[in-house]
One Martini backbone bead per residue (centre of mass of N, CA, C, O) as a GRO file, in nm:
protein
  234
    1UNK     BB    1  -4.492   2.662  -0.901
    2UNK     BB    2  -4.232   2.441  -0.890
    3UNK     BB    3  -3.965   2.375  -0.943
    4UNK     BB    4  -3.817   2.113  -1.070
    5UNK     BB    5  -3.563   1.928  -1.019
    6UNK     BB    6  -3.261   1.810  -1.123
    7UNK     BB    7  -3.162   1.427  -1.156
    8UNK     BB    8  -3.017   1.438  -1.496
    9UNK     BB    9  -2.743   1.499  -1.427
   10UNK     BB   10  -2.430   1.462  -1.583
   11UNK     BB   11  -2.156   1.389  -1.562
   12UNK     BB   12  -1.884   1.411  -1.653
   13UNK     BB   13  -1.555   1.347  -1.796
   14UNK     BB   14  -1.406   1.248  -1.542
   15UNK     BB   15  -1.607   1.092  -1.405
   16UNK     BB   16  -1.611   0.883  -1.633
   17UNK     BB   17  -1.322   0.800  -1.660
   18UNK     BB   18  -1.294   0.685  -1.378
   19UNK     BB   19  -1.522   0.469  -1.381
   20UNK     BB   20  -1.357   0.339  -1.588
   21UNK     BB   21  -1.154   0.094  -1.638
   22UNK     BB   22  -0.979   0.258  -1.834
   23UNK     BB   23  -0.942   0.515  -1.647
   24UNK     BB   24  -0.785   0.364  -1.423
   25UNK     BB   25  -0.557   0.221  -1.622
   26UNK     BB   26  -0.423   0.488  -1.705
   27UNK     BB   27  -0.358   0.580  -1.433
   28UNK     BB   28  -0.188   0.360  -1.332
   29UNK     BB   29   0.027   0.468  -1.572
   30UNK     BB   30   0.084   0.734  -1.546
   31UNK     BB   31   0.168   0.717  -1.243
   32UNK     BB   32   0.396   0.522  -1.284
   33UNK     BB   33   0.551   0.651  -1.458
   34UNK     BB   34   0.630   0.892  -1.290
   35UNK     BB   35   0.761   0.686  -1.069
   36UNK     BB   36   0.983   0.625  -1.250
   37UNK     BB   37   1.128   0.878  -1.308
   38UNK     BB   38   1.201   0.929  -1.047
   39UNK     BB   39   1.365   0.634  -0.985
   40UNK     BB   40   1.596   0.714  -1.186
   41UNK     BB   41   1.687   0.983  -1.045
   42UNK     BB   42   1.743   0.875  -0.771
   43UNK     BB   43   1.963   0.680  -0.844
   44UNK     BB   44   2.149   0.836  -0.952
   45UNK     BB   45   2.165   1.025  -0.696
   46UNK     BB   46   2.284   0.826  -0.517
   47UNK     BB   47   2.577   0.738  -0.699
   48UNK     BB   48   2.716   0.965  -0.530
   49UNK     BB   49   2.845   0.822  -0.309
   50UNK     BB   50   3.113   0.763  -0.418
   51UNK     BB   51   3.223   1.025  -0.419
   52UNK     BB   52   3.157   1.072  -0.138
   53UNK     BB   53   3.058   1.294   0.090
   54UNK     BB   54   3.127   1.633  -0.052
   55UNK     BB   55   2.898   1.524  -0.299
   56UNK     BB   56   2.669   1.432  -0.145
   57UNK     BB   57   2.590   1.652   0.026
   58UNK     BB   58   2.581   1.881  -0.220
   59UNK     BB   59   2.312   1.748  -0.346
   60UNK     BB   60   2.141   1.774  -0.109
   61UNK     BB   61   2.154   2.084  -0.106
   62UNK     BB   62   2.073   2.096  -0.443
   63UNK     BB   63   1.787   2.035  -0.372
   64UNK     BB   64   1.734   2.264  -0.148
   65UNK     BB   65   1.798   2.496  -0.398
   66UNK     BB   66   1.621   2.434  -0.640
   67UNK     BB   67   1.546   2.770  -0.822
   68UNK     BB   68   1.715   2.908  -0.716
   69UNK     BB   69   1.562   3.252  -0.632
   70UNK     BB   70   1.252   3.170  -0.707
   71UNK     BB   71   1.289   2.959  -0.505
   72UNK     BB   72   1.280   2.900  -0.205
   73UNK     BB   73   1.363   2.687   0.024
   74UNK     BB   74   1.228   2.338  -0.064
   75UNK     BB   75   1.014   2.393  -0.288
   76UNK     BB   76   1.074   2.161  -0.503
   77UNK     BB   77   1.068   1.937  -0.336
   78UNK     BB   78   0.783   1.981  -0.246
   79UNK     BB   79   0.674   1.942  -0.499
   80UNK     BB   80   0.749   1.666  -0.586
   81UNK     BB   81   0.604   1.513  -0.299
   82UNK     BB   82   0.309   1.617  -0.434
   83UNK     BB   83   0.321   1.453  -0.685
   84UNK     BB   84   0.387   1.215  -0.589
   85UNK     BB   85   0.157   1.147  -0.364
   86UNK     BB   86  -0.049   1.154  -0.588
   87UNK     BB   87   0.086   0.898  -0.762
   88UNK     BB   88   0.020   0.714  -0.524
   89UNK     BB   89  -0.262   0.729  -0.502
   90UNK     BB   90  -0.397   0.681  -0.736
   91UNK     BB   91  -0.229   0.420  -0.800
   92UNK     BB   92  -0.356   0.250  -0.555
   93UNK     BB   93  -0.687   0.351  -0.589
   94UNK     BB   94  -0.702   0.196  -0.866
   95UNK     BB   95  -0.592  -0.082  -0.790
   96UNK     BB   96  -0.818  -0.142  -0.570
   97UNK     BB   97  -1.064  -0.078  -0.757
   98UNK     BB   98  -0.993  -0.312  -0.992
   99UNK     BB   99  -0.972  -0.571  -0.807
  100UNK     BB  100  -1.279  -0.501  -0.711
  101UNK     BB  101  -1.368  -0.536  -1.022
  102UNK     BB  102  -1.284  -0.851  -1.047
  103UNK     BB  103  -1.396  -1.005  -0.844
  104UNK     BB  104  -1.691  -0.935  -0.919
  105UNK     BB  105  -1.681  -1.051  -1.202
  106UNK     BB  106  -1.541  -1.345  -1.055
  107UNK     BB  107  -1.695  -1.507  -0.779
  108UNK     BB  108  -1.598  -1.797  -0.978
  109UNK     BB  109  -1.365  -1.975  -0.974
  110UNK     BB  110  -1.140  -2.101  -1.173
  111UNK     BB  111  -1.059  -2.404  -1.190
  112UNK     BB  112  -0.809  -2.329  -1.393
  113UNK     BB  113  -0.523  -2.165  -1.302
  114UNK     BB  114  -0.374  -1.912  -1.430
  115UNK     BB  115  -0.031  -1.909  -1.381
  116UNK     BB  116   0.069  -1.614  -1.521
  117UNK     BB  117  -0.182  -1.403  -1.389
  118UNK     BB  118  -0.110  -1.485  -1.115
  119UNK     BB  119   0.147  -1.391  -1.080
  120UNK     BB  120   0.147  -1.109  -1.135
  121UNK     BB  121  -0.108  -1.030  -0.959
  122UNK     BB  122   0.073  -1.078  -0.701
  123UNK     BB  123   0.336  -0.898  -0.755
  124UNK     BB  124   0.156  -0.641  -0.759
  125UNK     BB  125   0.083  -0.659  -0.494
  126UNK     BB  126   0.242  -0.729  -0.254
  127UNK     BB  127   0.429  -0.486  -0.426
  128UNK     BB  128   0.275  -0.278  -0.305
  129UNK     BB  129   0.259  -0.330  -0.010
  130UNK     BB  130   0.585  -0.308   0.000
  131UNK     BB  131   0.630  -0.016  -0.131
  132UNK     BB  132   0.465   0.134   0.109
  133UNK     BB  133   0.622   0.088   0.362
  134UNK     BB  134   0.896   0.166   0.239
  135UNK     BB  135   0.831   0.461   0.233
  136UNK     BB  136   0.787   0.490   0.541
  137UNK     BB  137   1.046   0.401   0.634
  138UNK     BB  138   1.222   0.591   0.458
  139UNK     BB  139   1.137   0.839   0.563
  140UNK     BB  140   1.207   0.759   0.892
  141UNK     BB  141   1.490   0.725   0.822
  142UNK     BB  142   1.620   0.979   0.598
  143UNK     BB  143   1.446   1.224   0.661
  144UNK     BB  144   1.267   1.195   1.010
  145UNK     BB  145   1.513   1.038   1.164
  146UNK     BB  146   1.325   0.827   1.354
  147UNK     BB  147   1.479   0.538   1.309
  148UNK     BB  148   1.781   0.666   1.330
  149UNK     BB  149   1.986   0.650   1.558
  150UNK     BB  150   2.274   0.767   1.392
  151UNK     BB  151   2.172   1.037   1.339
  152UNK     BB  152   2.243   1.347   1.140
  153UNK     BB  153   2.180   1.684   1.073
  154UNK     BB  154   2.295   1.758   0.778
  155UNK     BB  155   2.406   1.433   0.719
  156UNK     BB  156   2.341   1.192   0.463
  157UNK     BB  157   2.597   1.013   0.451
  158UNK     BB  158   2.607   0.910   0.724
  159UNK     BB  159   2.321   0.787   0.751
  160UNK     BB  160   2.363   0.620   0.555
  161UNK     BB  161   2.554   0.417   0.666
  162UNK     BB  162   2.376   0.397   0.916
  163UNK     BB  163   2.162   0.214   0.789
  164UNK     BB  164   2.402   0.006   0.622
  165UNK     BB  165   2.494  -0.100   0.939
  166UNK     BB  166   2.263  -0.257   0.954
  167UNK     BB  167   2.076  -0.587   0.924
  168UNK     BB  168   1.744  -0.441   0.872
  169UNK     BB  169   1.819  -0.202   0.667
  170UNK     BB  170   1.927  -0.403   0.454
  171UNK     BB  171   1.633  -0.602   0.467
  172UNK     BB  172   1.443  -0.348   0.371
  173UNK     BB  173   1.577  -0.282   0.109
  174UNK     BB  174   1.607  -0.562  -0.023
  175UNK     BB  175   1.302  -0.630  -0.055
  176UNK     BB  176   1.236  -0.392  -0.196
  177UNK     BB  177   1.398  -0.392  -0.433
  178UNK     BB  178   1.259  -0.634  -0.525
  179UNK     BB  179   0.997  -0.544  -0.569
  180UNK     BB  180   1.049  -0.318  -0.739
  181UNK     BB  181   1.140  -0.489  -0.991
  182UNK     BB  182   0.873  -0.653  -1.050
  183UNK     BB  183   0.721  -0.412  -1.064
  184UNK     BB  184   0.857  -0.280  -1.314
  185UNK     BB  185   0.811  -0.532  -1.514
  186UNK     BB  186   0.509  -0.523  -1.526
  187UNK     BB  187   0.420  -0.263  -1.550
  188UNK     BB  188   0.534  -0.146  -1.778
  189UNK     BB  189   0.379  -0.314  -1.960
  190UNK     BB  190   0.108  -0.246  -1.899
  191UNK     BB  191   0.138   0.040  -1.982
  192UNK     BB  192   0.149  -0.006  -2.264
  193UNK     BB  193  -0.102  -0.143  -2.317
  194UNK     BB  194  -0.266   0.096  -2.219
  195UNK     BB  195  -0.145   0.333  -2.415
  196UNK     BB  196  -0.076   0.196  -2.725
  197UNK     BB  197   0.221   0.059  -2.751
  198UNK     BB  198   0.116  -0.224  -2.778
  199UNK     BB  199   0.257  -0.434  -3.041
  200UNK     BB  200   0.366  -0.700  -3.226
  201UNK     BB  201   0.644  -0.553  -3.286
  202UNK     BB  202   0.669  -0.425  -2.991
  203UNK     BB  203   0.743  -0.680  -2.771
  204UNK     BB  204   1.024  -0.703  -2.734
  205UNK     BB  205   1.125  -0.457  -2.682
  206UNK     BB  206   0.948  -0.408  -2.444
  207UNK     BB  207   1.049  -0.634  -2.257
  208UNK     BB  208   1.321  -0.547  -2.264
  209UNK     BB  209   1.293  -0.292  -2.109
  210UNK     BB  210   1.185  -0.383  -1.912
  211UNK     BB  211   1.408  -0.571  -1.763
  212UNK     BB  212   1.620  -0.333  -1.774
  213UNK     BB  213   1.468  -0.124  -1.577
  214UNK     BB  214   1.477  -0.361  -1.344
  215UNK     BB  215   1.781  -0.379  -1.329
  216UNK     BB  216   1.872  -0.147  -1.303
  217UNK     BB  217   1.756  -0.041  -1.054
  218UNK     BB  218   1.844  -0.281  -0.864
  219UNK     BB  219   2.162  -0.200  -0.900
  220UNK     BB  220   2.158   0.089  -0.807
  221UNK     BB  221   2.037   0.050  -0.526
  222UNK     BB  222   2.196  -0.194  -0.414
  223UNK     BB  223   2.492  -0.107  -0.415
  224UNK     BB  224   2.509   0.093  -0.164
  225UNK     BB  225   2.452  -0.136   0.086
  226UNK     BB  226   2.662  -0.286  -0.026
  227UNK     BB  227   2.957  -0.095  -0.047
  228UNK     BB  228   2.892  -0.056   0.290
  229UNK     BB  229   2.925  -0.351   0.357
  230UNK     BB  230   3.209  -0.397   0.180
  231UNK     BB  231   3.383  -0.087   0.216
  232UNK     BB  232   3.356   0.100  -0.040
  233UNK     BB  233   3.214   0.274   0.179
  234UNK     BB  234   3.300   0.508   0.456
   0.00000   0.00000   0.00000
């Protein structure tokens, strides 16, 4: 007689907390804060342009040799690449499967739309589709400096000039940081009240870190594009 196949196997736990609402949106806070950290260290990282060439173009090598000797050359930056890629993958794809099972959750529109969780949901939604395209311009732009007309391999000084002495490269650089603001300053409080940081002594403490670290992020990251269009940089 055949044994009968077990088709109650019962699922994980990573694949049941995947599948939960909640286990979703952990996922959206904990890679949000990843790619949050990753982006005041890149800011920082930035404004040594103002430094000049030869200090701006030193830490562009210092990142590629960051490790070094027990890491190969570039070893270092390729785990930051797969981290981040991971961090965004996840986040983007919980983010849409959150969505949709928010659509079906309420296939009948509410009378009065509350304008304050819609303002936030669309800011949230297209601000997240503005800064994934701007990520792939931004590859193609300074790293494989593929749609950089005046690039030059092996100085990224010169390379940011160039990005930032086009229209283009200004205004796709500064729409996206302006959806990254408003996408961090959301995204923090979201993430606080999903990890269990949010409590009702500290909502103006952390509304105030969020708006701060949208504005720091803001002001860091568009300093550079002005500093070259009004010749601060040069």
């Amino acid at each position: 007689m055949a044994l009968a196949t077990r088709t109650d196997r019962k699922p994980s736990t990573s694949r049941t907390l995947w599948d939960s609402t909640v286990g979703k949106k952990a996922v959206m806070a904990v890679s949000g804060l990843v790619m949050l950290g990753y982006l005041v260290v890149h800011m920082l990282g930035n404004l040594k342009i103002f430094f000049g060439a030869e200090e701006f173009n030193g830490y562009a090598h210092w990142l590629r040799t960051l490790g070094s000797p027990f890491l190969h050359y570039e070893w270092a930056l390729w785990i930051v690449r797969v981290v981040l890629v991971a961090a965004v993958v996840a986040h983007a794809v919980s983010a849409y499967q959150l969505s949709r099972r928010d659509i079906k959750a309420r296939p009948v529109k509410y009378a009065h739309k509350r304008r304050r969780a819609g303002y936030a949901t669309r800011t949230m939604r297209w601000g997240g589709v503005i800064l994934g395209l701007f990520i792939v311009w931004h590859l193609l732009d300074l790293t494989t400096l593929t749609v950089n007309e005046r690039a030059w391999a092996g100085h990224p000084y010169e390379n940011v000039l160039s990005t930032f002495s086009t229209w283009y490269g200004n205004t796709v650089y500064l729409v996206a940081m302006t959806a990254l603001a408003l996408h961090v300053r959301h995204g923090f409080w979201a993430a606080a009240q999903t990890l269990g940081a949010g409590r009702a002594r500290r909502d103006k403490a952390l509304k105030a870190m969020a708006n701060g670290l949208a504005l720091l992020l803001f002001a860091g990251f568009v300093s550079v594009p002005v500093a070259v269009m009004t010749g601060v940089v040069n």
